[in-house]
Structure formats: structure tokens, C-alpha cells
C-alpha positions in Angstrom: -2.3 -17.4 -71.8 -5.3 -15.4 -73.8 -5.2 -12.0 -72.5 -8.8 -10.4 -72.5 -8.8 -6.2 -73.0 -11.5 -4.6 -70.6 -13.2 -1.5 -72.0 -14.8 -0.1 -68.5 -14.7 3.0 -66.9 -15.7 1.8 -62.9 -13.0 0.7 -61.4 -15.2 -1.2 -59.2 -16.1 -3.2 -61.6 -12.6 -3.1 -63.4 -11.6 -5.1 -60.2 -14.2 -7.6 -60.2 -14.2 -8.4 -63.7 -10.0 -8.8 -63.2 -10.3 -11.3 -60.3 -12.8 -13.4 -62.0 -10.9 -13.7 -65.5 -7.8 -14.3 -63.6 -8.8 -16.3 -60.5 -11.9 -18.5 -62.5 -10.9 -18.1 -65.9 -6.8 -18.3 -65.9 -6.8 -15.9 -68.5 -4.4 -12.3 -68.3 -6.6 -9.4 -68.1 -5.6 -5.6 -69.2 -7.6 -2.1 -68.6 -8.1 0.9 -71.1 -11.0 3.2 -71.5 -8.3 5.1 -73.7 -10.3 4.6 -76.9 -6.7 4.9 -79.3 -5.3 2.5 -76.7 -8.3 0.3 -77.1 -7.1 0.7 -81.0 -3.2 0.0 -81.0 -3.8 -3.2 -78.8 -6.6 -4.5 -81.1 -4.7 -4.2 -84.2 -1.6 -5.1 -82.4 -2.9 -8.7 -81.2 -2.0 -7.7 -77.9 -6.2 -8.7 -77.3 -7.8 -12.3 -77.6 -11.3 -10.9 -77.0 -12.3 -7.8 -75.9 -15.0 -7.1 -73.0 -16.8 -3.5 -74.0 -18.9 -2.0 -71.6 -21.7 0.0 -73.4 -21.8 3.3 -71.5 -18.2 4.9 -71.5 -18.3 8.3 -69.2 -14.4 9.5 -70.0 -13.9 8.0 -73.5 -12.9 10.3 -76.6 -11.9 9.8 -80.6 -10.7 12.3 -82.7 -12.1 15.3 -79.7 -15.4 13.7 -79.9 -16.9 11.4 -76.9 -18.1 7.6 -77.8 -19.6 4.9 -76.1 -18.6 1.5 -76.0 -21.1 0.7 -78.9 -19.3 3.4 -81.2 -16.1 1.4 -80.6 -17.0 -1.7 -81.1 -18.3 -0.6 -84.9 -14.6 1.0 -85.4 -13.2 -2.6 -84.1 -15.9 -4.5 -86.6 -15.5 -2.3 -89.6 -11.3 -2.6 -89.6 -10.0 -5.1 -91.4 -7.4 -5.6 -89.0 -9.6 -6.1 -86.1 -13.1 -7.6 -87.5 -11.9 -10.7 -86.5 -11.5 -10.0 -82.9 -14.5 -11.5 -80.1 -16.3 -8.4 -78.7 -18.5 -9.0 -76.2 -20.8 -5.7 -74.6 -21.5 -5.7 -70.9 -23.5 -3.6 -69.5 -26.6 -3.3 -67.1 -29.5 -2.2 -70.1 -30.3 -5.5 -70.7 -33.9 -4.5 -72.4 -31.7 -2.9 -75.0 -29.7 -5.8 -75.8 -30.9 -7.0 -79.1 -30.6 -3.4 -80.3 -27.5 -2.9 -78.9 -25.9 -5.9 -81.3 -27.4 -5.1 -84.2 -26.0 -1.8 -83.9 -22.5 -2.3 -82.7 -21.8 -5.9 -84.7 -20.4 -7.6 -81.2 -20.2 -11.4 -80.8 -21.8 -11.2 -77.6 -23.6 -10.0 -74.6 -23.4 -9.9 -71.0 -25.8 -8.3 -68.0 -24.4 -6.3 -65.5 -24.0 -7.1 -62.5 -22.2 -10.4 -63.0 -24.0 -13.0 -60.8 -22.9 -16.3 -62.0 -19.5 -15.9 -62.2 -18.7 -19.7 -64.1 -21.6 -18.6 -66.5 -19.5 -15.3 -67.1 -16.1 -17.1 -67.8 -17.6 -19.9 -69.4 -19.3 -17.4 -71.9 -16.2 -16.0 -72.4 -13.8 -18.6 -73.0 -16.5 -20.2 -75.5 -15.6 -16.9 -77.4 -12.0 -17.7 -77.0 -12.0 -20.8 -78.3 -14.1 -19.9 -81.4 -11.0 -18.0 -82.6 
């Protein structure tokens, strides 16, 4: 089973985004906003993909705070984890061309989810581009 890491800090949507990449998806589906967490399971290959939301209220590196953006450069710029499918969610979709450019991310997705098939489907297209 691919497991897909979620980088959010609502747990709101933590919970939807769980029940549909579980329920519609059948793919495992694991929390951090813990940004050396985010880092251990990346390089670990504990992650198939990783879903990053953009704004990240409660996440710190090395003392100083970073958004989901920040992260995804770390992720893209390691060799051990360039390889592995990041794909930003978040609700500022005028900024999304800007927001790939700048982060290096395979993908993106608007917040709030309303097609849930279209949100797994995008997805497991990700997946099975590894």
C-alpha cells in the first residue's frame, strides 16, 4: 500500500484529506507538520508522495519558522529526496504558477477539495509516475 505524508497544520482538514486517501484512494495516510519529521520520513522512504500545504502556522527548522513552500525546496534540493512526488495544496490559487516555480513541486491542488475522485485521481497519477 503507497503511504501518502500530509504536511497540514488544520486538523480539520488533516481529517478530510485522511478519509478520502484512505476511503477513495486505498492508500495509507500519515500526519506531520514537524518539519525534521517531514525530513526523516522523506529520506527514509517511509513517503510515496507527499501532500504540502503552502501556509504552515506551527512549523520550525533549525529555530527559524518555514512554510510549506520552504520545505518542499529542502525535499527538491536533497539528493535523497528529489525524487519524491510533492504536490502543494492550498487555498491561494491565483498564486499557483508562482508557487511551483518557487518551491520545484510536481503538483498543485486548490483548497477546499470539491471533487473528491479528481483529488485522488490527481494523486495516484503522481503515484504511479514513480
Amino acid at each position: 500500500m503507497k503511504t501518502v505524508l500530509v504536511v497540514e497544520d488544520d486538523a480539520n482538514n488533516w481529517r478530510v484529506f485522511q478519509k478520502i486517501l484512505t476511503k477513495r484512494g486505498g492508500l495509507a495516510a500519515r500526519l506531520s507538520e514537524n518539519v525534521e519529521e517531514v525530513m526523516q520520513i522523506a529520506q527514509s522512504g517511509e513517503a510515496d508522495l507527499i501532500l504540502m500545504d503552502v501556509s504552515l502556522s506551527n512549523s520550525r527548522y533549525q529555530g527559524k519558522a518555514v512554510d510549506g513552500i520552504t520545505i518542499a525546496q529542502m525535499l527538491k534540493t536533497n539528493p535523497k529526496t528529489a525524487n519524491l512526488p510533492v504536490i502543494l495544496i492550498t487555498a491561494h490559487v491565483g498564486d499557483r504558477k508562482n508557487f511551483l516555480a518557487q518551491s520545484g513541486a510536481d503538483g498543485f491542488i486548490a483548497k477546499p477539495v470539491l471533487d473528491q475522485q479528481e483529488f485522488v485521481n490527481q494523486i495516484l497519477a503522481k503515484l504511479s509516475n514513480e
